[in-house]
N, C-alpha and C positions, 0 to 999 in steps of 0.2 A: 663130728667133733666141732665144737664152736671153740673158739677163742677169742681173748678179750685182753686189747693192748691197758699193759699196764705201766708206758713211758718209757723214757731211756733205763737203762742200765747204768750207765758213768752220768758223772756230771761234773765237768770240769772244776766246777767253784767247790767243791767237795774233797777232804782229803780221802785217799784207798786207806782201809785197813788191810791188815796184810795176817794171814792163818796160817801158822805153822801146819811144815805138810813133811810124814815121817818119811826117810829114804827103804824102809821095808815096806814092802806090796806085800799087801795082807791075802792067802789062799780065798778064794770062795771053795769051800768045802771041809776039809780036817783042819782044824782049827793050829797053828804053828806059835812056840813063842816069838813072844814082838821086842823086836829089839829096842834098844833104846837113842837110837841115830835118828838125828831130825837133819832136814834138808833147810836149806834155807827157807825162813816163809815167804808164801803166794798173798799176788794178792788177783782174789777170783776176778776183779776186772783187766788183770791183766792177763792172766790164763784164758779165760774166754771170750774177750772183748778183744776184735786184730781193730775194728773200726767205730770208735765209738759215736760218731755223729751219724753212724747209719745204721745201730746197736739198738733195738728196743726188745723187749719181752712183752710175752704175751703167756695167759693163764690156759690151761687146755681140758677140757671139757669130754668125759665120755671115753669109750674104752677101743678104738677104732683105730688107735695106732700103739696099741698095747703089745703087740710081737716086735716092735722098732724101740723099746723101751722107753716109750713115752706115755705116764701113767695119767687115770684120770686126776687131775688137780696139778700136772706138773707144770713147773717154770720155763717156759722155751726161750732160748736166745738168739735171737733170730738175726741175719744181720743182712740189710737189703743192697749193699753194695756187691755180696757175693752173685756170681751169674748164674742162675737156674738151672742144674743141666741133668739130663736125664738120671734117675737112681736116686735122686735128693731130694733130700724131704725138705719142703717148702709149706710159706703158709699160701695160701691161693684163695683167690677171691674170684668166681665165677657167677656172672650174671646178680653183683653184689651183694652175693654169699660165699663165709669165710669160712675156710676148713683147711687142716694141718694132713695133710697127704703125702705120697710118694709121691714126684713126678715121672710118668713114662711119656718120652717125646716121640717113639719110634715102637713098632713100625704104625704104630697110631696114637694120638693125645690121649693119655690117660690119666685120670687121678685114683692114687692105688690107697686104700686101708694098708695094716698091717693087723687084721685080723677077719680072717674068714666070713666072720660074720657080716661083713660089709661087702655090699658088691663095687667094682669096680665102678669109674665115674667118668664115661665118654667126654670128650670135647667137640662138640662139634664145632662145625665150620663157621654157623653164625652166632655161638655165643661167645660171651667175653669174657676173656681168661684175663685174670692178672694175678701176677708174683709179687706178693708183697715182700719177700724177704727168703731166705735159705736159713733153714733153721740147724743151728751151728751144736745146740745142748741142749739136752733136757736137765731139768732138776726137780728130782722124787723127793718127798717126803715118806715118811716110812713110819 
């Protein structure tokens, strides 16, 4: 999966717009009426942005974390303040190549797909691993 930073998310000198968000949760499956109750409106940088000076996105490439619901072409939000920790999907940059993985710390370095198709991605001892970030959201288009 390649990824490609596409800058911050917020930008302070910038006003948020804010999107009305309905207080009914819509089924995935038999389709239910929708009521007509609205929540107060979000606004997406404050929903999914806790840290915005360490907030950036990145575009995601390929179909290799498509069982974690991250689709080819989706918007990730990544945020590098968060601490890396095993089960979290992270972007990682190993031997200065960058791919959006699973991390497994134990009981060996792993970078994991979320689709069969891909095998699993050793760490060894003398290459270089780095976290660039804990990736917080995807955003699908559809």
């Amino acid at each position: 999966m390649n990824v490609k930073n596409l800058g911050h998310l917020a930008d302070s000198n910038k006003s948020s717009t804010k999107i009305p968000i309905f207080t009914e949760q819509v089924k995935v499956g038999w389709p239910s009426p929708a009521d007509d109750y609205i929540e107060r409106p979000i606004d997406l940088n404050e929903y999914l942005v806790s840290n915005a000076a360490a907030t950036y996105l990145v575009r995601a490439s390929g179909d290799s974390m498509i069982n974690a619901g991250i689709n080819d072409g989706a918007i990730l939000v990544v945020d590098r303040s968060v601490e890396p920790q095993h089960g979290k999907i992270v972007i990682a940059s190993v031997n200065g190549s960058y791919a959006c993985k699973r991390l497994q710390l134990f009981p060996e370095p792993f970078l994991l797909s979320e689709n069969i198709k891909y095998p699993p991605i050793k760490i060894e001892k003398d290459e270089d691993l780095e976290i660039m970030g804990v990736v917080l959201a995807a955003i699908n288009q559809f």
